[in-house]
N, C-alpha and C positions, 0 to 999 in steps of 0.2 A: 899900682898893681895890687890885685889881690887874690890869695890863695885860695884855691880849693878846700873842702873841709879833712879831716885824718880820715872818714868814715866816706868820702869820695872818694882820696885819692886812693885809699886802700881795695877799694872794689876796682878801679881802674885796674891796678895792680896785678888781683886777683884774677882778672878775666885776661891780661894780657900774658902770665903766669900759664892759665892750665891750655891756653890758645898754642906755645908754645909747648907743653906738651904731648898735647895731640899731634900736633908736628911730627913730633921725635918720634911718636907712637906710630903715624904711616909711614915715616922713613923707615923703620923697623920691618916694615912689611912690602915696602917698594923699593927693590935692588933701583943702584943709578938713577933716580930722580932727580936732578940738577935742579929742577925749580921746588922741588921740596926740601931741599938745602940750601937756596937763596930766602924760600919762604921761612925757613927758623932764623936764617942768620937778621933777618929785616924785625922779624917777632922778637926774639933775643935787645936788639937794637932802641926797640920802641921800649922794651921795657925797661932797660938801663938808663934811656933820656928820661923818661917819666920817674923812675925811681928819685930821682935829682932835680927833677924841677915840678912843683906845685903850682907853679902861679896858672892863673885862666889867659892869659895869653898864652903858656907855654902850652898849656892842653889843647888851645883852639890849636896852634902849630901843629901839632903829633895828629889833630884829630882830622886836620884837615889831609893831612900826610898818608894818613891811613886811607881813606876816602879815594884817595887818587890810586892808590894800591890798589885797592879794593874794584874800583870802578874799571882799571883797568887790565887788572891781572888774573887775580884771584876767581870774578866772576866765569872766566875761561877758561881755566885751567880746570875749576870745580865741576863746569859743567862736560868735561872729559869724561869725570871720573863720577860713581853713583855712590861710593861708600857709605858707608855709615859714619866713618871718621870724616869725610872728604865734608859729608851735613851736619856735621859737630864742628868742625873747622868752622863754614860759613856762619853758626849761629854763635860762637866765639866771637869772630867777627863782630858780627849784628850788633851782638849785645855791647860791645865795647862802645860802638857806634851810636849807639842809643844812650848811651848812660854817658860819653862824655858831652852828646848833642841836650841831653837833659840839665848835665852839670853848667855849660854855655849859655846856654837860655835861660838859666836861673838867674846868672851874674847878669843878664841883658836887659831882665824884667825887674831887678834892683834898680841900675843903671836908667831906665825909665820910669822906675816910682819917684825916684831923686830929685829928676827933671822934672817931673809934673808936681812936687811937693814945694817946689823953689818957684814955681810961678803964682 
């Protein structure tokens, strides 16, 4: 198994960090939102298992995890709602999605220079 870099896992970090923010910053602004207090407690969550685990399988896990969230909640729920925070949210999202899909396919393109280097 091998690690993510410090200057990966720390942008993971960072976007799952102000992701969770923004959260706090709509519930601030929307009395009773049940799913926007599901959605920090799940934000909150991904960031304490990532905080703990660097390996690229644990990132493929979170990021696959995320993806399934994503695909089936959050695209809903967003598209209720026009905010500004609600398109800050989504691009939170994104970006975490992109940069661990980036981090993944680096370790995959290693993994395949190996294999054709051994033949």
């Amino acid at each position: 198994m091998s690690n993510i870099t410090q200057k990966e896992h720390r942008r993971l970090m960072e976007i799952l960090n102000d992701l969770i923010d923004i959260i706090v910053y709509i519930r601030k602004e929307i009395e009773d939102n049940y799913s926007l207090q599901k959605n920090e407690r799940e934000a909150i969550e991904w960031y304490r298992y990532l905080k703990v685990h660097k390996d690229v399988e644990e990132v493929e896990s979170l990021y696959k995890e995320i993806v399934d969230r994503y695909c089936t909640e959050f695209e809903n729920q967003l598209c209720e709602s026009s905010s500004s925070y609600d398109a800050k949210r989504i691009y939170l999202l994104r970006e975490y999605l992109k940069a661990a899909y980036k981090i993944l396919n680096k370790e995959e393109a290693k993994k395949n220079e190996t294999y054709i280097q051994e033949d």
